[in-house]
N, C-alpha and C positions, 0 to 999 in steps of 0.2 A: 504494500500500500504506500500511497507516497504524499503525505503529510506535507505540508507547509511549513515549510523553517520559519517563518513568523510563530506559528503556536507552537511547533513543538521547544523552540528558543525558550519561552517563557515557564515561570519556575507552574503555575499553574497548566501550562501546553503539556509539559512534562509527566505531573501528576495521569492527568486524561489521555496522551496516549499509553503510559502502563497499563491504567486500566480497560482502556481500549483494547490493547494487547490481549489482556488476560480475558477479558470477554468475547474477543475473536476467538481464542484458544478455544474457551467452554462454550462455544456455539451459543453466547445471552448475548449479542449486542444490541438485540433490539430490544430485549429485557431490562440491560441496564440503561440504554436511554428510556426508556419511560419511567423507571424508579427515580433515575436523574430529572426527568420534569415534575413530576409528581412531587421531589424535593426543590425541588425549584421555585413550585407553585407556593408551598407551604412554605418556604422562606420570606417573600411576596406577601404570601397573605398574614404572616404572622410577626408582628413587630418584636415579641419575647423572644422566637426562634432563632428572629434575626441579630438580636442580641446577644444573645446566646454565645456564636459563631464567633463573634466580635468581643469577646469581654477578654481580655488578657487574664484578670483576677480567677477564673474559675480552671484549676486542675487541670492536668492532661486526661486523668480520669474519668474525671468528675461528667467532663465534656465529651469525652466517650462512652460513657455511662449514659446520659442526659441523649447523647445522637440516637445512640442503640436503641433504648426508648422511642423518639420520634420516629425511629429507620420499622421497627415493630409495627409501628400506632399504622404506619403508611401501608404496611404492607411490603416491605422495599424485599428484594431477592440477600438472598446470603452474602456473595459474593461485591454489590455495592452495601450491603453492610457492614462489608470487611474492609472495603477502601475506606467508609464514612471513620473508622476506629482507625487505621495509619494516618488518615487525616487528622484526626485529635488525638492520637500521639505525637505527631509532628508539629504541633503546635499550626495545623496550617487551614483547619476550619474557616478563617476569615477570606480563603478565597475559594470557596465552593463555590459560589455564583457564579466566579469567571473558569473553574474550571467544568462544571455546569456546560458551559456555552462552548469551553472547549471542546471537550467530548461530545455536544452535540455538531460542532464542526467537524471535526474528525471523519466520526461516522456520516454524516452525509456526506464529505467528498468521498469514503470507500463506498460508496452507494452510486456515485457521479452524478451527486445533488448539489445545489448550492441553495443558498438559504436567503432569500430576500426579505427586509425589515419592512411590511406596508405600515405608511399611520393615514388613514384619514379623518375625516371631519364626521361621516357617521360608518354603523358597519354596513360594510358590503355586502348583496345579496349573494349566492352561489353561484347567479350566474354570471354576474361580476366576475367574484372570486376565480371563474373559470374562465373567462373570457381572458383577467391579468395574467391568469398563470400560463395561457396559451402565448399571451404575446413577450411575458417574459423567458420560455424556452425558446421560442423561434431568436429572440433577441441574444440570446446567452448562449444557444446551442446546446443546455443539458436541463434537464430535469427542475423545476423551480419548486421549492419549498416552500412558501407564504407563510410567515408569521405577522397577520396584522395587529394592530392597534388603532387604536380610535381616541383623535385629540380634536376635541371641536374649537382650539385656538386655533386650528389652521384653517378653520371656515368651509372650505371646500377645496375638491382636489384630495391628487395625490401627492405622498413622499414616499417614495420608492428608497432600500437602500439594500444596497449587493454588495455584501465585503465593505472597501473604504470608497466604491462610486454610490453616487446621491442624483436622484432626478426628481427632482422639487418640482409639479405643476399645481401645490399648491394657492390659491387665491390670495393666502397672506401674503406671501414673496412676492405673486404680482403688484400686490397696492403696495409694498414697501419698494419693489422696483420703480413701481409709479411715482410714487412720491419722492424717491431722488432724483429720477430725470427731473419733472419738475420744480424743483429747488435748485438744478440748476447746471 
């Protein structure tokens, strides 16, 4: 498989593709990417959890004791309950989110996915959603993944984002475009 020296460079790229690894090995990787969203989610949704992750003061233990717990309560596979506990051994809990995202990087490229960020102003119908997804494969040439969101400061329109390109047809950037040319 051939990974991006962007993430696997980074000390959280590192973490995710191990486990990447080890989940190709045991034929889970699409088991541990859903325990990985699933923890993702419950990070997101829960401001204690996410404190949690973040407290320097609580134990390497305590904080593997306390995941293990939450890794249970979710349902998570054995195997990311085993990375969640080298993680809080390592003292390296505070960056689950981003390796989170690493390992859902990862595996979509060995999938020959790529992952597009949508935000718009409201949600998307299906057939929307399938219309973008057709025109961002023909544009990209592989397989397009949609993760949208919904920001009704951008009014209307889309923000598309691929990796580190951005295609802004959002309505704010027009009237902020607008109003610098006309100023001058």
């Amino acid at each position: 498989m051939d990974n991006s020296a962007g993430i696997t460079a980074s000390l959280q790229g590192r973490y995710a593709s191990a486990l990447f690894d080890l989940a190709r090995d045991q034929d889970h990787v699409a088991a541990v990417e859903a325990d990985l969203a699933k923890l993702g989610e419950a990070l997101i949704g829960s401001d204690d959890l996410a404190s949690l992750i973040r407290n320097p003061e609580i134990s390497r233990g305590a904080a593997a004791k306390a995941m293990d717990g939450v890794a249970v309560l979710l349902g998570l596979t054995q195997l990311t309950r085993n990375f969640i506990g080298v993680l809080a051994g390592n003292r390296r809990l505070a960056k689950l989110p981003e390796v989170i995202a690493a390992f859902t990087a990862i595996a979509a490229a060995s999938r020959g996915e790529i992952t597009a960020q949508v935000t718009s102003a409201h949600a998307l119908t299906d057939t929307q959603m399938s219309a973008l997804s057709a025109k961002l494969k023909e544009r990209e040439g592989k397989d397009v993944k949609i993760v949208a969101s919904i920001d009704p400061e951008i009014l209307g329109g889309l923000v598309v984002t691929i990796g580190s390109r951005r295609i802004d047809s959002s309505i704010r950037t027009r009237l902020n475009s607008l109003a610098q040319a006309m100023k001058g």
